[in-house]
C-alpha positions as CSV (number, residue, x, y, z in Angstrom):
1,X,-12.1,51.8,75.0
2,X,-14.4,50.7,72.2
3,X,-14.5,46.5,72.4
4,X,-13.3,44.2,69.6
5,X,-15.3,44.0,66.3
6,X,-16.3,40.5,65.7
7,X,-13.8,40.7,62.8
8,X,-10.7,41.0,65.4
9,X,-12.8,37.8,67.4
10,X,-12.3,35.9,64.1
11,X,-9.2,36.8,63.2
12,X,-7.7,35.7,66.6
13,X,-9.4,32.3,66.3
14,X,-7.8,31.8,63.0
15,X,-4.2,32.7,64.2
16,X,-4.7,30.4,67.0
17,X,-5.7,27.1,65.1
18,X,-2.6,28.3,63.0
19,X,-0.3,28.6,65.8
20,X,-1.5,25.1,67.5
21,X,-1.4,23.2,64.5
22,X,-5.1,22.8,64.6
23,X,-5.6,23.9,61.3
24,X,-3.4,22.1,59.3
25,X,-4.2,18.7,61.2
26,X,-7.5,18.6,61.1
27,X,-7.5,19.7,57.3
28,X,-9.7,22.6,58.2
29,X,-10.5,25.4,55.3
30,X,-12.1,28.4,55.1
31,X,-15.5,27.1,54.6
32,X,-15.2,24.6,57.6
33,X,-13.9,27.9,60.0
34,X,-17.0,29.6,58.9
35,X,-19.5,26.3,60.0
36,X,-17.6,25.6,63.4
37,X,-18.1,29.6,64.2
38,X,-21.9,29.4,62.6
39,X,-22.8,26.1,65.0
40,X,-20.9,27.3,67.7
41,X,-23.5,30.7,67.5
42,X,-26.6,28.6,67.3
43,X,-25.6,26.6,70.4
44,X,-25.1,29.4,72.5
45,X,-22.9,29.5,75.3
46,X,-24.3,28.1,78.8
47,X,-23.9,30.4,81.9
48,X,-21.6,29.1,84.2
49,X,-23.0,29.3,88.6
50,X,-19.8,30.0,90.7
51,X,-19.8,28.4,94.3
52,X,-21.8,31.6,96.3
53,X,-24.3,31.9,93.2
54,X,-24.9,28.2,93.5
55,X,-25.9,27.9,97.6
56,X,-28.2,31.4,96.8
57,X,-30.2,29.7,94.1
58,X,-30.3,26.1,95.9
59,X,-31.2,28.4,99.4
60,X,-34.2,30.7,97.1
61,X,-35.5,26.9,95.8
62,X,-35.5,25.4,98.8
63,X,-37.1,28.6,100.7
64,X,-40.4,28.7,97.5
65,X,-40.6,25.0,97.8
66,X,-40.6,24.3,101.4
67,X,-42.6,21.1,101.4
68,X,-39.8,18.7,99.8
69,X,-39.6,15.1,100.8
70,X,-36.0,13.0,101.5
71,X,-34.4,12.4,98.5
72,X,-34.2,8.7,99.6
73,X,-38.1,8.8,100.3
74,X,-38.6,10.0,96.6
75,X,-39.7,7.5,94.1
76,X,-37.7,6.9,90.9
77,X,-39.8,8.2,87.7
78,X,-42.3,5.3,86.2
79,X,-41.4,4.7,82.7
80,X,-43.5,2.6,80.5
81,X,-40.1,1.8,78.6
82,X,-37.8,-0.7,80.0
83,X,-34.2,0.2,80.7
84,X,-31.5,-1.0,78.7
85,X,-30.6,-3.9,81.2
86,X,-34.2,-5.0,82.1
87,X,-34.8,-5.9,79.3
88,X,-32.1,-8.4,78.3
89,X,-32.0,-11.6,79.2
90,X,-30.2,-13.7,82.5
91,X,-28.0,-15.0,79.9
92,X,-27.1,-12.0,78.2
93,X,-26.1,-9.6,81.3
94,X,-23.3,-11.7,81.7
95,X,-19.8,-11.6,79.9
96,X,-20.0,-13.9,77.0
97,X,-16.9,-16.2,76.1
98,X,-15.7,-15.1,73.1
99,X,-14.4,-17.8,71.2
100,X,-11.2,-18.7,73.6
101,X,-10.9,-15.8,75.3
102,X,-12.9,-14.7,78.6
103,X,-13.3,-11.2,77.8
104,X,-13.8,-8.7,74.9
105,X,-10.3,-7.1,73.8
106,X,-9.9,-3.8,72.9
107,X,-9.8,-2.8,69.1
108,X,-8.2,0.3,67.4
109,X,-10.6,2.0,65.2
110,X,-11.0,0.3,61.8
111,X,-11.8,3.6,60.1
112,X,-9.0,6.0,61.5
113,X,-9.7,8.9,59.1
114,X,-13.5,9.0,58.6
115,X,-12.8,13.0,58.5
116,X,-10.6,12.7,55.3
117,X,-13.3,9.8,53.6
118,X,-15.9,12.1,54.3
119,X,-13.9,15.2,52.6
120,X,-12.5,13.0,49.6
121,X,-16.5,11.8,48.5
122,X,-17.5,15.8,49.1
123,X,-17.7,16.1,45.1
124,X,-21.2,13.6,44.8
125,X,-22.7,15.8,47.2
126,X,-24.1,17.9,44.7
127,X,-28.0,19.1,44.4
128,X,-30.5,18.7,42.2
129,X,-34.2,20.0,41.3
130,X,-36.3,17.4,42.9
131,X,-38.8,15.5,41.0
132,X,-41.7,15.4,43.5
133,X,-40.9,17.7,46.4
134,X,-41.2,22.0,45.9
135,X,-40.7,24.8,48.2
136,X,-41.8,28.4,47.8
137,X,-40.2,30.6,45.4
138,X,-39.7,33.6,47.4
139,X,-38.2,36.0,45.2
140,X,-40.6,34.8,42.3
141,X,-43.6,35.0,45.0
142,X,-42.6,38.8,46.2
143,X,-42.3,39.8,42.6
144,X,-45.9,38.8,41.4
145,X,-47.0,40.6,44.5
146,X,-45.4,43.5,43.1
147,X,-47.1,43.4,40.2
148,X,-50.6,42.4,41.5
149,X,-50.2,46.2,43.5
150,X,-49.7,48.0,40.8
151,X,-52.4,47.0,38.4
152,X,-54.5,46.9,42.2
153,X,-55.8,42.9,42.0
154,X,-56.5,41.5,45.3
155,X,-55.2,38.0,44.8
156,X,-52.2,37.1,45.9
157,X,-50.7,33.5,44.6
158,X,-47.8,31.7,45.1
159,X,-44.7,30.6,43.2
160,X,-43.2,27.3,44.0
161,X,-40.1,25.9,42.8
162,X,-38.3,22.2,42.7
163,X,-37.1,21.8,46.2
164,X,-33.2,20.7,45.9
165,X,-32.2,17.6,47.1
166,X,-28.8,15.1,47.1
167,X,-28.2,14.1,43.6
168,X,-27.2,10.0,43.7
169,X,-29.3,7.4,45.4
170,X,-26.4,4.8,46.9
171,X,-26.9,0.9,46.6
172,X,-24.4,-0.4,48.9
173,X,-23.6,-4.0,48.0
174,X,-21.8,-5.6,50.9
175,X,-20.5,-9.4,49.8
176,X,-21.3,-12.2,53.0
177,X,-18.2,-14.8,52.6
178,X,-15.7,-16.3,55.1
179,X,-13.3,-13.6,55.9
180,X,-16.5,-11.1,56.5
181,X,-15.9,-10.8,60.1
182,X,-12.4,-9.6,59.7
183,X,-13.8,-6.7,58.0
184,X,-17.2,-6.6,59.8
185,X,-16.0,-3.5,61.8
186,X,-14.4,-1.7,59.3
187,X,-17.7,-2.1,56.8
188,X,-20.1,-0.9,59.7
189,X,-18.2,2.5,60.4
190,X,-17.9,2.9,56.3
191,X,-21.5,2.6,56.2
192,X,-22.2,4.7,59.1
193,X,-20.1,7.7,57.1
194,X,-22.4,7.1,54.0
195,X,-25.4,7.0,55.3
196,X,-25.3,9.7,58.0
197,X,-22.9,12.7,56.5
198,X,-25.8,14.0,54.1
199,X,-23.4,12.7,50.9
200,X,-26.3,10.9,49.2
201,X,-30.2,11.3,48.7
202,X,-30.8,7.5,50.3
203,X,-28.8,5.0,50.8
204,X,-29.8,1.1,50.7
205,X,-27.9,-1.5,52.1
206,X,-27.3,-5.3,50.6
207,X,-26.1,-8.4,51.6
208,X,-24.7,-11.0,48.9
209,X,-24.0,-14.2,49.7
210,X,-23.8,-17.4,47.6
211,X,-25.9,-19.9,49.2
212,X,-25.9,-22.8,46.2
213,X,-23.4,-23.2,43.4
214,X,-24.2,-20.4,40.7
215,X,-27.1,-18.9,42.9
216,X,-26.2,-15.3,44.4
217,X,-28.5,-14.2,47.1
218,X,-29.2,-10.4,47.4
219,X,-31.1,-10.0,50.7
220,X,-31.7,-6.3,52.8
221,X,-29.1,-6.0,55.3
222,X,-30.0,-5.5,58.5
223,X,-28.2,-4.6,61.7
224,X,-28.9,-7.2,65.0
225,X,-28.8,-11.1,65.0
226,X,-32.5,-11.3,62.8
227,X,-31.2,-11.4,59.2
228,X,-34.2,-10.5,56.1
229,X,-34.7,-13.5,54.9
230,X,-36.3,-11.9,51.3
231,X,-34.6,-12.2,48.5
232,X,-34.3,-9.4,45.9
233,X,-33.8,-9.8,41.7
234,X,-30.2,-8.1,40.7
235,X,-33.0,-5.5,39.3
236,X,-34.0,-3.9,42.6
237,X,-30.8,-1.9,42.4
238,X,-31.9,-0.2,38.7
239,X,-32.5,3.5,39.0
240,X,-34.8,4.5,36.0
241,X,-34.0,8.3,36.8
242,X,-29.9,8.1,36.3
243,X,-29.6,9.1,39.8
244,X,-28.4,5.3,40.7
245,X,-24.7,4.8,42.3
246,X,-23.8,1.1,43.0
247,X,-20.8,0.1,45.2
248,X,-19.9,-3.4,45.5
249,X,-17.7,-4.1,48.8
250,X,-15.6,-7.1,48.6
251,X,-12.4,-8.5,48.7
252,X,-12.2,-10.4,45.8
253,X,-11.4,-13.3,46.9
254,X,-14.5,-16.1,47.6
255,X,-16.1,-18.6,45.6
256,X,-18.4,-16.2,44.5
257,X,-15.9,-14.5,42.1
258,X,-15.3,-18.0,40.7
259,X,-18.7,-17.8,39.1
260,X,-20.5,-16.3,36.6
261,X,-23.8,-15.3,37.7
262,X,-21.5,-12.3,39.5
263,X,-19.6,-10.8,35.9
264,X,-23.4,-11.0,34.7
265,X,-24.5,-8.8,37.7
266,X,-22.1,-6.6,37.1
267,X,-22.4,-6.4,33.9
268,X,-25.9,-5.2,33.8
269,X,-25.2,-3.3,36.4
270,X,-22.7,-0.9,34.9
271,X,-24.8,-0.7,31.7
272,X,-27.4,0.8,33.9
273,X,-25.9,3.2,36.4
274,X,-22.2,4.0,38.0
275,X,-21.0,0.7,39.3
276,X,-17.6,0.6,41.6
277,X,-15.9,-2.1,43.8
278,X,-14.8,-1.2,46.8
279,X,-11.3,-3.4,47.4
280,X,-10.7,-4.3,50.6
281,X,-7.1,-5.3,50.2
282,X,-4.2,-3.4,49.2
283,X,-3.4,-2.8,45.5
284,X,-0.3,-4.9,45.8
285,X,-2.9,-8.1,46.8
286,X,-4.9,-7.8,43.4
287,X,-3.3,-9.9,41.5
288,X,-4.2,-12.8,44.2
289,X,-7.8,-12.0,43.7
290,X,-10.1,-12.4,40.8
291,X,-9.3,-9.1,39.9
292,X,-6.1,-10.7,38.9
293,X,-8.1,-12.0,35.5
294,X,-8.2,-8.5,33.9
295,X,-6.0,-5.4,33.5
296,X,-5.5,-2.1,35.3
297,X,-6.7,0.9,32.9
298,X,-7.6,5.0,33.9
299,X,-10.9,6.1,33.1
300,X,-12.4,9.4,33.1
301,X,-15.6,11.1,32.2
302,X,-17.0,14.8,30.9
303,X,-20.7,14.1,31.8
304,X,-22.2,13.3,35.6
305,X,-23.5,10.1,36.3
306,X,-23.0,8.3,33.0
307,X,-23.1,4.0,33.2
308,X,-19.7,2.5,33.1
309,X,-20.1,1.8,29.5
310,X,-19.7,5.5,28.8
311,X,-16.8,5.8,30.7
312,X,-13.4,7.6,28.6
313,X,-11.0,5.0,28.7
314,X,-7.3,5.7,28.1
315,X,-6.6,3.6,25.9
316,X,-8.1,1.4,23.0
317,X,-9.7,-1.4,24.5
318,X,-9.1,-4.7,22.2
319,X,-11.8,-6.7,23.4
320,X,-15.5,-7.2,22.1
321,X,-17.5,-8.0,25.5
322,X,-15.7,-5.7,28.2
323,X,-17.0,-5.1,31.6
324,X,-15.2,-2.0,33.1
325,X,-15.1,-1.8,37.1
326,X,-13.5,1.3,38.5
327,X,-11.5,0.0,41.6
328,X,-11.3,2.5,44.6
329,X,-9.6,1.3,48.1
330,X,-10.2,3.0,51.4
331,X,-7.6,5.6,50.6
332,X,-9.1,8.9,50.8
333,X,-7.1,9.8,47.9
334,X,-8.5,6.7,45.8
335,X,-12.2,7.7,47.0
336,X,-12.0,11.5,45.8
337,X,-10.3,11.1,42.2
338,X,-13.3,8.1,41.8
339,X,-15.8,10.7,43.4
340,X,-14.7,13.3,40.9
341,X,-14.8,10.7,37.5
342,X,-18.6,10.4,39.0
343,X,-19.5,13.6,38.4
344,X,-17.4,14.4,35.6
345,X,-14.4,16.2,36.1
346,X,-13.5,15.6,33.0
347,X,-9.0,15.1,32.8
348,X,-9.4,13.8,36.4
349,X,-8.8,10.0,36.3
350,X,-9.8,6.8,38.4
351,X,-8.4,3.3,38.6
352,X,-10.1,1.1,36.8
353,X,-10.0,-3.0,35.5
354,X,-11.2,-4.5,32.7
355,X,-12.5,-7.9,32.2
356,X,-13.4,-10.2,29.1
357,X,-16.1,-11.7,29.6
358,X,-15.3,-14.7,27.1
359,X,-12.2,-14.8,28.4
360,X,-13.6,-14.9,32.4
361,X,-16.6,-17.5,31.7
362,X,-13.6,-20.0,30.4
363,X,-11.4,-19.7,33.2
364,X,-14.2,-20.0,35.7
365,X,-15.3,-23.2,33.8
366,X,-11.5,-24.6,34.5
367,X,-10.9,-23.3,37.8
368,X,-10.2,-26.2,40.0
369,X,-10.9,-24.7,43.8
370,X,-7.6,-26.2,45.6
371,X,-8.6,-27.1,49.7
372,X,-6.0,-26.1,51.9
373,X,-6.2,-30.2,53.3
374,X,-4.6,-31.3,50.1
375,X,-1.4,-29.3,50.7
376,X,1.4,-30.0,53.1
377,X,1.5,-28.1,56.3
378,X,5.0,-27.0,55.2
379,X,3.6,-26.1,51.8
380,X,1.0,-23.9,53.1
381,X,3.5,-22.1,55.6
382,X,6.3,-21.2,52.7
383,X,3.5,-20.0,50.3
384,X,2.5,-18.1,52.9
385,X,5.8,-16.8,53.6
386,X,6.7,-16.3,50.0
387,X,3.7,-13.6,49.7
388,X,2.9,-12.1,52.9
389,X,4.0,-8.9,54.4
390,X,6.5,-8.6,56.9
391,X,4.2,-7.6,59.6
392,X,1.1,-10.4,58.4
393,X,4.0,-12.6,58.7
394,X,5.1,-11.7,62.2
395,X,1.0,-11.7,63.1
396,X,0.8,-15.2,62.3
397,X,3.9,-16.0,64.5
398,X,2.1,-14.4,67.6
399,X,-1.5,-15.8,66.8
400,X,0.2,-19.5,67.1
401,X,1.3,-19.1,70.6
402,X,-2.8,-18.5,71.4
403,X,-6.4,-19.6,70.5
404,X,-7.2,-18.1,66.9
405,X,-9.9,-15.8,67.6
406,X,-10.2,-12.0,66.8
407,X,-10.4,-10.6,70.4
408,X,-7.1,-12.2,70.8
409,X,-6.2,-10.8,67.7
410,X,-6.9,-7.5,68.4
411,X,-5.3,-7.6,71.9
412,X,-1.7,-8.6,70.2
413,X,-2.2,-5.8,67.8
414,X,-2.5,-3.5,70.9
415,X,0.0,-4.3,72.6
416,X,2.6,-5.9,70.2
417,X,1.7,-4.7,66.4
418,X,0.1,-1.3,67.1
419,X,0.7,-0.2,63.3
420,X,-0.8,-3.5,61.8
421,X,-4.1,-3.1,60.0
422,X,-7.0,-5.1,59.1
423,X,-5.3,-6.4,55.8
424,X,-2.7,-7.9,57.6
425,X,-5.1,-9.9,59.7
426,X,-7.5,-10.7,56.5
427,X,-3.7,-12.0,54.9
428,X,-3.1,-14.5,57.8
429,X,-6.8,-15.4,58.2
430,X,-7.0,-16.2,53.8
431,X,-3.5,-17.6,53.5
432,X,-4.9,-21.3,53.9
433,X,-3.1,-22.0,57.1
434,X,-6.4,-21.2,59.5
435,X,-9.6,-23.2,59.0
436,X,-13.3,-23.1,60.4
437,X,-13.6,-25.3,63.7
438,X,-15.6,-28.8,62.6
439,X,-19.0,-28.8,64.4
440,X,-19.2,-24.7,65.0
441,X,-22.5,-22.8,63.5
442,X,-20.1,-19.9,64.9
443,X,-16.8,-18.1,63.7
444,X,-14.5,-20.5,65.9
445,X,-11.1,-20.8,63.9
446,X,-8.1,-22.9,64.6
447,X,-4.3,-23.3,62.5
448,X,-4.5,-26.3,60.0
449,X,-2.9,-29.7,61.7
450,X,1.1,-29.3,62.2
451,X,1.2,-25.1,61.1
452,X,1.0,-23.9,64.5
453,X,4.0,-26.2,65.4
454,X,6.0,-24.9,62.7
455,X,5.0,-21.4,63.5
456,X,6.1,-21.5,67.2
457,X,9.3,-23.3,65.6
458,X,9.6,-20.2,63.5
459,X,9.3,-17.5,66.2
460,X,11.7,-16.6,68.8
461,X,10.9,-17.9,71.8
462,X,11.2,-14.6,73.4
463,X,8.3,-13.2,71.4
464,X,6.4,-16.5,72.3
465,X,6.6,-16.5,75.7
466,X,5.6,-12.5,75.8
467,X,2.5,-12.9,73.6
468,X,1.6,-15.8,76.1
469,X,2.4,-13.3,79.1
470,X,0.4,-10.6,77.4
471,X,-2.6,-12.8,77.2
472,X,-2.5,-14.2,80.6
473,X,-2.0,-10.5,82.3
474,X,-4.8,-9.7,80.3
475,X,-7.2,-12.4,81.4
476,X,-5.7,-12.1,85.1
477,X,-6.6,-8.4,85.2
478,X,-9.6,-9.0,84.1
479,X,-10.5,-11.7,86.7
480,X,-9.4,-9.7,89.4
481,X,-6.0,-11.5,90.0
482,X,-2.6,-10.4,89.6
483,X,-1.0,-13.3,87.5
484,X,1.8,-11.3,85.3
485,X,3.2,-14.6,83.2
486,X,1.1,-17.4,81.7
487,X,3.1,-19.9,84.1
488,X,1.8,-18.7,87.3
489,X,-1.4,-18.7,85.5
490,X,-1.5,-22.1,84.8
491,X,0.7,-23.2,88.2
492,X,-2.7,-21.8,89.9
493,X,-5.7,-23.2,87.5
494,X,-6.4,-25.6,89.9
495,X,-7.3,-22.9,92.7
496,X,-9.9,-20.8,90.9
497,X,-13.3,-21.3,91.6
498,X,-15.1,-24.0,88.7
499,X,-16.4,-20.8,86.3
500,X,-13.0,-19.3,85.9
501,X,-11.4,-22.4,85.0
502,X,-13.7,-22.9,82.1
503,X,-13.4,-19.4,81.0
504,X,-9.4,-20.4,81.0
505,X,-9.6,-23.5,79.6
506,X,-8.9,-22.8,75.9
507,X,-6.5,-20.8,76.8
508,X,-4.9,-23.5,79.2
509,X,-5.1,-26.6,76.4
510,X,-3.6,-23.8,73.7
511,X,-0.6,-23.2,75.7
512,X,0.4,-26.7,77.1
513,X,-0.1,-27.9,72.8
514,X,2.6,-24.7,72.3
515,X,4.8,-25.0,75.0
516,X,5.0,-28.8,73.9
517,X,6.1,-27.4,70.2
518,X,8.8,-25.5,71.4
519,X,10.9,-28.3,73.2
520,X,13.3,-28.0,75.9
521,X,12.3,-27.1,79.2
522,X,9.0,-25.8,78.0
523,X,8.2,-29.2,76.7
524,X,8.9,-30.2,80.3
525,X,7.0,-27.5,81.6
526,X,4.4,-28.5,79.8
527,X,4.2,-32.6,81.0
528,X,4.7,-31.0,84.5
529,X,1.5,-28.9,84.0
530,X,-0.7,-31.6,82.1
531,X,0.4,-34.2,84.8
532,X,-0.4,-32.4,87.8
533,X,-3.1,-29.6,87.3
534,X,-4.7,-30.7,83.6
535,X,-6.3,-33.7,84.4
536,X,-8.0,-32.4,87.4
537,X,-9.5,-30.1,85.4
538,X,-10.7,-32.6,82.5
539,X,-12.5,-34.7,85.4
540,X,-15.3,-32.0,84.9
541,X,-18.1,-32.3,82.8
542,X,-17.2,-28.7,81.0
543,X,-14.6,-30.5,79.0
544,X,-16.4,-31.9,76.5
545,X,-17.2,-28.5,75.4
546,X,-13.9,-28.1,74.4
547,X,-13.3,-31.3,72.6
548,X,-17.5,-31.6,71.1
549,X,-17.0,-32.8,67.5
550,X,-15.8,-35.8,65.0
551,X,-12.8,-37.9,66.1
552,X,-11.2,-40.9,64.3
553,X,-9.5,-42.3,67.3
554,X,-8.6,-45.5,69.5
555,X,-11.2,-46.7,72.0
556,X,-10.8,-49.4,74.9
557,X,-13.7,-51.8,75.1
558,X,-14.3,-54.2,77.9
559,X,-14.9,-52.3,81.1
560,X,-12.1,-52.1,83.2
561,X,-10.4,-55.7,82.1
562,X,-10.4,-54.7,78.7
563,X,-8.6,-54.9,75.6
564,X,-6.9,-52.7,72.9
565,X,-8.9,-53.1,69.8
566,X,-6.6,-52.5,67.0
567,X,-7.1,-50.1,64.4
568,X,-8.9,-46.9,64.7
569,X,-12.9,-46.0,65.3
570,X,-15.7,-43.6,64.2
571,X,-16.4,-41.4,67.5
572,X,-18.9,-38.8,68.1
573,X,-18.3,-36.3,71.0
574,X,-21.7,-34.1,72.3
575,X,-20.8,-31.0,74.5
576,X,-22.2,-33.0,77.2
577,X,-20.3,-35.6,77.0
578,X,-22.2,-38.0,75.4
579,X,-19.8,-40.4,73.1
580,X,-21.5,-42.6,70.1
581,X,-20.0,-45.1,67.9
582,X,-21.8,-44.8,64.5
583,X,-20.5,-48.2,63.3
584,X,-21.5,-49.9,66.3
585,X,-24.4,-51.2,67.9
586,X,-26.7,-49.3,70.7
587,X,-25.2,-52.1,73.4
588,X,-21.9,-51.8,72.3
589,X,-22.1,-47.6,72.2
590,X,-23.6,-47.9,75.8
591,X,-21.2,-50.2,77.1
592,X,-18.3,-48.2,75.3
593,X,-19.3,-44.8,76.8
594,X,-17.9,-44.1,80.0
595,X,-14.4,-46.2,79.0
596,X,-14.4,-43.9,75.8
597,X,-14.7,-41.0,78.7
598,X,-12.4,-42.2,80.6
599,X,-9.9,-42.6,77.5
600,X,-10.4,-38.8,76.6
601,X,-10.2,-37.7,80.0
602,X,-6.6,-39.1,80.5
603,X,-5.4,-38.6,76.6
604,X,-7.0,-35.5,75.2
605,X,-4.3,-33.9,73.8
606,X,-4.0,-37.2,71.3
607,X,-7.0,-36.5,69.9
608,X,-7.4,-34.7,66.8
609,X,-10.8,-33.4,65.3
């Protein structure tokens, strides 16, 4: 019998990514069959040892290399490169607290279909002759040796051509404000797919930030803790060649866009090359944006690569100084019609806003910025109702039964929200009912005073007290216990050893303050708890780390026979412990210091940064 032909191998593969579904889940065409079956030739296929070959080839090795020492008497390989974990530091081999929670939490991918992005932005991955770079002409080269034969010369030369090369040169604008590390995750695996899937020719990465009123700061981004301190003129992102793309990633939504050093930017920017923002919330969010200033058009274009002033638009634009942004989401679908506009498809058509640039310098000039202090818990809580989405809604319901921090975040998504995304965190996180811990040079968050009360009020107490179990069997599980409710947890603070209970204690002070807002027998639970296992732990020195900051509060002066002073103080808390009274003298801070101790020790809770 004659074997297969390679066409019948083929043919079989085909029918069975058709029959398993392969094929039509992973998106795969014709082309992509015809790469998988290419790189799966050039890798080879490695040879397999059954048991008996195995023992034959280790008895021949050992039999031609009889002199071999124990394998414990062996010496390890000297490398002149330290390993991974030499070379940290004490400090950083160990588990770092993350902001109130022990441990790192697991996260769900923030880019779930990278395969599809990467498909929908195929269209700019075009080539062009390159400018500097050539390659040998073969054809061209074998055809003037041709002729050099036949009229018999004996020099042979060389024909060299442009060598091709990615058309666009990305500048990938990534805007610094204070919901950045909600999407920190989600911008880091969208720039690994642009810079590593061959789409572009290079790709350079920026950081804008607003550092001073009406200053913008454009600075090299750069992975790891050191930050480029250089700053760059909105010019460095010209491409004289047309072969510049700019993408602006943002959400809209900082003080940034409430300026007008950023509509200039963009402004010259789209007069030079292909200029895009890259929204981070939903369409249906816009409107609470700056892009809320201007109005959604289509836009379309017959030419590659032509500056957004050059761009088809749909209809007549009544305005004498537009700037036209094409707006593209995450959406693979959003990314390829945008991709396609870019190199000029032509009828194909993108989503696109246009601003007046009269009309946006007047209303930044009269924008008042509202704080969230000046507004009413209650307030904050029904706008926030009013607008959010069911699910950012019931987000905000779990996050008040814990301490606001994104690894406890992303736990409750796990295990409670598993189809919530990253815009329904960014929605609870902007909604004005979360601000920035007093004191912290870190992302340290925490629910303006009186919403988290009115939140657990909200919630069903069934949902309140899971979310709190859910937390605690996580932290239990990962200290090696086998605590499965938060009140066992807290019923046995006392007996774990001293670095567990400071791990816990965020977690601890976070609960009592809820179970205390939800009344009943949990408020009783709560007094039970504080009475008899809270203040042993607040007699240690680690709890001023918790409460380190600003206080306007009472103090008791005059050692132990002392007096109430009436009225309230200025108080200074250091994570050591160390209290000072700024409107009081050095003996009368020294003398005050342990009481003030003392007074936190036994009232903490009363205490309000």
């Amino acid at each position: 019998m004659s074997k297969p032909s390679c066409y019948d191998s083929v043919e079989r593969f085909v029918n069975y990514l058709e029959r398993s579904g392969l094929r039509k889940r992973l998106e795969l065409n014709d082309e992509d069959i015809a790469d998988t079956l290419w790189l799966a030739l050039q890798m080879g296929v490695e040879k397999t040892l059954s048991q008996g070959e195995q023992i034959q080839a280790q008895e021949q090795t050992i039999h031609e290399n009889p002199i071999i020492q124990d394998f414990k008497d062996v010496e390890p390989p000297i490398s002149i490169y330290p390993s991974p974990s030499d070379s940290l530091p004490e400090e950083s081999k160990k588990e770092e607290n993350i902001e109130g929670l022990p441990f790192q939490s697991p996260a769900a991918p923030a880019l779930p279909n990278k395969l599809q992005i990467s498909k929908a932005l195929r269209p700019l991955m075009r080539k062009v002759p390159s400018y500097h770079r050539r390659i040998l002409d073969v054809e061209a080269t074998v055809n003037r040796i041709v002729d050099a034969l036949i009229v018999e010369q004996d020099i042979w030369l060389s024909i060299t051509k442009p060598q091709p090369e990615r058309w666009l040169n990305l500048e990938l604008v990534i805007e610094e404000n204070r919901s950045s590390f909600i999407w920190q995750e989600t911008i880091n695996e969208l720039e690994e797919i642009l810079q590593n899937y061959g789409i572009f020719r290079t790709v350079r990465s920026w950081n804008l930030s607003n550092v001073h009123q009406n200053n913008l700061q454009l600075v090299s981004r750069k992975k790891g803790k050191h930050k480029n301190q250089r700053q760059y003129s909105y010019r460095e992102l010209y491409h004289s060649n047309g072969r510049g793309l700019i993408l602006l990633i943002s959400d809209c939504v900082s003080t940034i866009w409430q300026e007008k050093t950023i509509y200039e930017w963009l402004q010259k920017w789209s007069n030079q090359s292909p200029t895009a923002i890259m929204q981070l919330l939903p369409e249906r969010l816009w409107l609470s944006s700056e892009l809320g200033l201007g109005y959604k058009v289509k836009l379309s274009a017959f030419n590659p690569g032509v500056p957004n002033s050059k761009l088809i638009c749909g209809e007549d634009l009544d305005v004498e100084q537009a700037l036209i942004l094409p707006i593209v989401t995450l959406e693979p679908e959003s990314l390829k019609q945008w991709a396609k506009v870019v190199t000029g498809y032509g009828r194909i058509q993108t989503a696109a806003i246009v601003l007046d640039i009269e009309f946006v310098k007047e209303q930044v000039n009269k924008t008042v910025i509202s704080q969230s202090s000046e507004s009413s818990p209650e307030a904050i809580v029904d706008r926030f109702l009013a607008t959010a989405s069911p699910t950012a809604q019931r987000l905000a319901g779990l996050m008040a039964a814990v301490p606001v921090s994104l690894p406890v975040v992303h736990l409750i998504q796990k295990t409670m929200l598993p189809k919530s995304t990253p815009v329904n965190v960014a929605e609870v996180f902007l909604s004005g009912m979360v601000e920035r811990k007093k004191n912290k040079q870190v992302n340290e968050y925490e629910f303006v005073e009186g919403v988290r009360k009115l939140l657990n009020q909200a919630m069903r107490l069934a949902e309140t007290e899971k979310v709190l179990d859910v937390v605690s069997e996580y932290i239990a599980d990962k200290m090696g216990l086998s605590f499965k409710s938060f009140k066992a947890l807290l019923l046995k603070l006392t007996d774990l050893s001293q670095e567990k209970k400071e791990n816990l204690l965020p977690f601890a002070y976070v609960a009592a303050e809820v179970l205390r807002n939800l009344g009943g027998k949990y408020a009783e639970f709560a007094e039970k708890f504080e009475t008899n296992h809270f203040q042993k732990i607040l007699d240690n020195q680690q709890i001023f780390k918790l409460f380190a900051g600003e206080y306007i509060c009472a103090v008791k002066w005059g050692r132990e026979a002392g007096i109430w002073r009436e009225g309230t103080e200025n108080l200074s808390l250091s994570p050591q412990g160390e209290v000072q009274f700024p409107d009081f003298s050095r003996d009368l801070r020294k003398e005050g210091s342990k009481t003030a101790k003392m007074y936190i020790a036994k009232q903490s809770q009363q205490f309000k940064a």
